[in-house]
Every structure is written in C-alpha cells, then in structure tokens.
N, C-alpha and C positions, 0 to 999 in steps of 0.2 A: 504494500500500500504506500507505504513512503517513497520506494521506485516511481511511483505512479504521480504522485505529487512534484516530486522532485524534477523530471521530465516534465510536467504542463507549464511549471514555474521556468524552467529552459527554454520553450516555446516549442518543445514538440506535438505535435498538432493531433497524430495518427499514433495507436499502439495496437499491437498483435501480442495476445496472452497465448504464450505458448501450453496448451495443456500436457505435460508431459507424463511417463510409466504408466499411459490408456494399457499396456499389455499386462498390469500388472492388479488392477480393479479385480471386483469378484460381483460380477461375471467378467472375464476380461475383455475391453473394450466395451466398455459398460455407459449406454447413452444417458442411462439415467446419472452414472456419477458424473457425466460430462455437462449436463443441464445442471446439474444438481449446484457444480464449479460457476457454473454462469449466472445462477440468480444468486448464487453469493458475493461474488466479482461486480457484476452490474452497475447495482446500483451506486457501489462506491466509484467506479469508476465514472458514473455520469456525474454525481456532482463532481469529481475532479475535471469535469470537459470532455469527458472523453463519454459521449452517445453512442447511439448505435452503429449509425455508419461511421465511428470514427476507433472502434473497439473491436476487434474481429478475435475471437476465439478457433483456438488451430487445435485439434487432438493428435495425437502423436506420442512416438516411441524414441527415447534417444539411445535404445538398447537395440533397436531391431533393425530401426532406420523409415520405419514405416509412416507415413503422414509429412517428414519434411522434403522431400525431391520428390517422391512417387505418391499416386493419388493411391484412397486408401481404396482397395477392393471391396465387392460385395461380400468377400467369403471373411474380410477383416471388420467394416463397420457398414453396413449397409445402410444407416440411418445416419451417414454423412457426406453430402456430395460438395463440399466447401475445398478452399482451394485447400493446397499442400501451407506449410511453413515459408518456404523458397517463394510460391504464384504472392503469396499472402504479403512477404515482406517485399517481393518487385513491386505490386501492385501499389504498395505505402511510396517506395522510393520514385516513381513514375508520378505522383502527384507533387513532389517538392521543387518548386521554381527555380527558375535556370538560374546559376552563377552568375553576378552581376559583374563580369572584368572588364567589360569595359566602360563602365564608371567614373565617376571622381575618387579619387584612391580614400579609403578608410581605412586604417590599419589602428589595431584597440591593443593597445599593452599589457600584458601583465604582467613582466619582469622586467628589473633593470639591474645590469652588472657594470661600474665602472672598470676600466683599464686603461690608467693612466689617461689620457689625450683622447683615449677612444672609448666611447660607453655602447656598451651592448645590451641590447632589448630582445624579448621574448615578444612575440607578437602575434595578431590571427588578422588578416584580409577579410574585412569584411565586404569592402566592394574596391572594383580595380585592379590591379598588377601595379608593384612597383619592382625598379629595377635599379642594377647598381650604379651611382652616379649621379639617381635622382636628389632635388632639392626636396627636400621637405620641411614643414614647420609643424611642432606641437602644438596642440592645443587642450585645454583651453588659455595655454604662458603666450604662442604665439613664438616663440624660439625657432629659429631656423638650424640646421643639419644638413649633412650631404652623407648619402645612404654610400659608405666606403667599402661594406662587402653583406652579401646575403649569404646564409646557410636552411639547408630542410633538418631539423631537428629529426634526428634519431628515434623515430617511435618503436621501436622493439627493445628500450631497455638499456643499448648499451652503450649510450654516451656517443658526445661529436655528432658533427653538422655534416652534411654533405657539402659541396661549396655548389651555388646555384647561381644564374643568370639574373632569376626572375620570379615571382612568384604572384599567382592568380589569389581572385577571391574564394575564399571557402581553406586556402591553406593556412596553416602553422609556418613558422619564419623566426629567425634568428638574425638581426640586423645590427653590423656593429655603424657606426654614427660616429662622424668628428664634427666638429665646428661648434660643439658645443660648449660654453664658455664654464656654467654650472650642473656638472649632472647629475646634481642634487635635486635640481627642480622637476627631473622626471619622474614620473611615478606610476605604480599599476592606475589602470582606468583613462588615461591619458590617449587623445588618439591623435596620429599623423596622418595630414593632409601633403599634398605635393604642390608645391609654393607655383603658383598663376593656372593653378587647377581651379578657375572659378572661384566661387564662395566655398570656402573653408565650412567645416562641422558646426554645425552653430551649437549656441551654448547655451545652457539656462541655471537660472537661480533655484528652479524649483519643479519636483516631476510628481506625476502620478503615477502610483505603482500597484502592480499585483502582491500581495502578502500571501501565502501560504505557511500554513500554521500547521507546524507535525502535532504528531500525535506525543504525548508527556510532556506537553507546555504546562509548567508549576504555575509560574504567574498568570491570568487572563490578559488578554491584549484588549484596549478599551481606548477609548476617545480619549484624547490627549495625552496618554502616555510616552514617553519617552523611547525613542530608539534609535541604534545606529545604524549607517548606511556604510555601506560594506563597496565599494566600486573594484570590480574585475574588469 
C-alpha cells in the first residue's frame, strides 16, 4: 500500500498489480482467490488515483512462468482472458508521452560535489539535451557555467561515469561545470537552463502541493501546522 502511494505522489499515472504463486492457491489457480485479491486491493487503490482503467490486475506464476510472456490457457485458468504481465506493462508504457528533447533545456539537481575550480553535479533532463561546451545559468541564483564535461552514471552499482557527448530528456547525467565563482550556492532542487535558450525556468514564492500521508502518522496533519519542504 505504501508502494502505491509512494508512486501516485511521483506522478505515476498507471499501475499493474502483479498477482503472483496463482499455482500455488487451493484450488490452484483459484478465481475466486484472485477476485477475492481484487476487492481487497481496489478500493485502496482508487482512493490512491488509481480507478479502474488505471489499475489492471495480472494473475501469474513467477515459478512456472505462466501469465507473464504467454497467455494463460484454458486447461490453466479458463476464467481469465486478460493480457499476460509483459501485453499489461507495454500497454502502460505505450501511453507515456514522448521525451520532450527538443525543448528548452531543464536539467533539476540533486547532487553537488566541489573539485577544486570545477564542481560537479548529479543531474536528471527533464526536457532538452544539453551538450559539452554548452553555457548554462542556474537558477533560481541566475549564475552562469560552461558544461566542461558530461558523464552516464553507472546504474548497475559499480561506480564511474561513462564519458558522453550528450545527453537527452528522461536521462541521468553527471556534469562537471567551471566558471563558477561560489559552489557553495549550488544546491539539490536547483535547475539549469542554457543561457539565450528563451525564458529561463520561472520561479515562485509559493506552490500548491499534493501531500500524501502514510500510514503510522503519530501526529495528525491539520490546518496551519507547521512543515518542511524537502526540494529534490
């Protein structure tokens, strides 16, 4: 349940409840434990946002193999002609709007590592490509930078960047950055524009937000109370 919240609060739109060990119920492959899953799942998932066409329950085996690549037979569950695991999550992925690169560049921070004359940042494209060489300025300071080298961070673990040209919207990115005078004043939540890219990020004083409230909140959350804002 907190998976479930945790994701709506991230803005994933679409979830697939994987029903998994259908081979292992009594009677095995058992519709009724499968319905049974789904009016208990349900309703928490609709007040989390997630309705009907937005919640698609998958029955399947991760021992056998059956329900995720191949549909499930008559002689396996007769009383389910719904996609496999695999149709279920293309289907989710087939609705997610195209990669905005060629945009005005938005790149959103959330790391900053000084080295000496050169500061290096962790970063995610949110819309654009930028590339080595480019000017950029932060904001919301307005400081200017010249992007001196790009790396693709390492996602399996073990450390180091790859050295890269370029990097599009929807990637992770590792930017080391000179010209900057203080890079003290960088910080996670901070985003880079690329300097006579139009109007810069605009800014505000003040936002409206989504709250999601797990489950073992001691305190009640109430009108006027107090709280921090966390920016990644």
């Amino acid at each position: 349940r907190e998976h479930a919240l945790l994701a709506r609060a991230a803005g994933v739109d679409r979830v697939v409840v994987a029903v998994n060990k259908m081979d292992g119920t009594e009677p095995v492959w058992s519709q009724q434990r499968f319905e049974e899953i789904q009016r208990t799942m349900a309703p928490f998932l609709r007040s989390a946002g997630y309705g009907k066409k937005k919640a698609v329950f998958v029955p399947l085996s991760a021992l056998t193999g059956d329900g995720i690549a191949d549909r499930l037979g008559a002689a396996v569950a007769p009383w389910y002609s719904g996609p496999t695991l695999l149709d279920a999550l293309g289907a989710a992925a087939a609705l997610i709007p195209p990669k905005q690169t060629n945009g005005r560049l938005r790149l959103a921070v959330s790391e900053v590592f000084a080295e000496g004359r050169t500061v290096t940042i962790s970063a995610h494209v949110l819309r654009g490509t930028v590339r080595t060489a480019d000017r950029l300025s932060v904001h919301p300071l307005g400081d200017r930078c010249t992007v001196h080298r790009l790396g693709r961070p390492d996602m399996d673990g073990a450390g180091g960047c790859a050295p890269i040209s370029a990097a599009t919207a929807g990637e992770p990115v590792e930017i080391a950055l000179t010209g900057l005078d203080d890079a003290s004043r960088v910080s996670p939540g901070h985003v880079l524009c690329r300097v006579g890219d139009g109007a810069p990020v605009p800014t505000a004083s003040r936002v409206r937000a989504r709250v999601a409230v797990l489950e073992g909140q001691a305190v009640p959350l109430v009108a006027g109370a107090a709280c921090g804002y966390h920016a990644q």
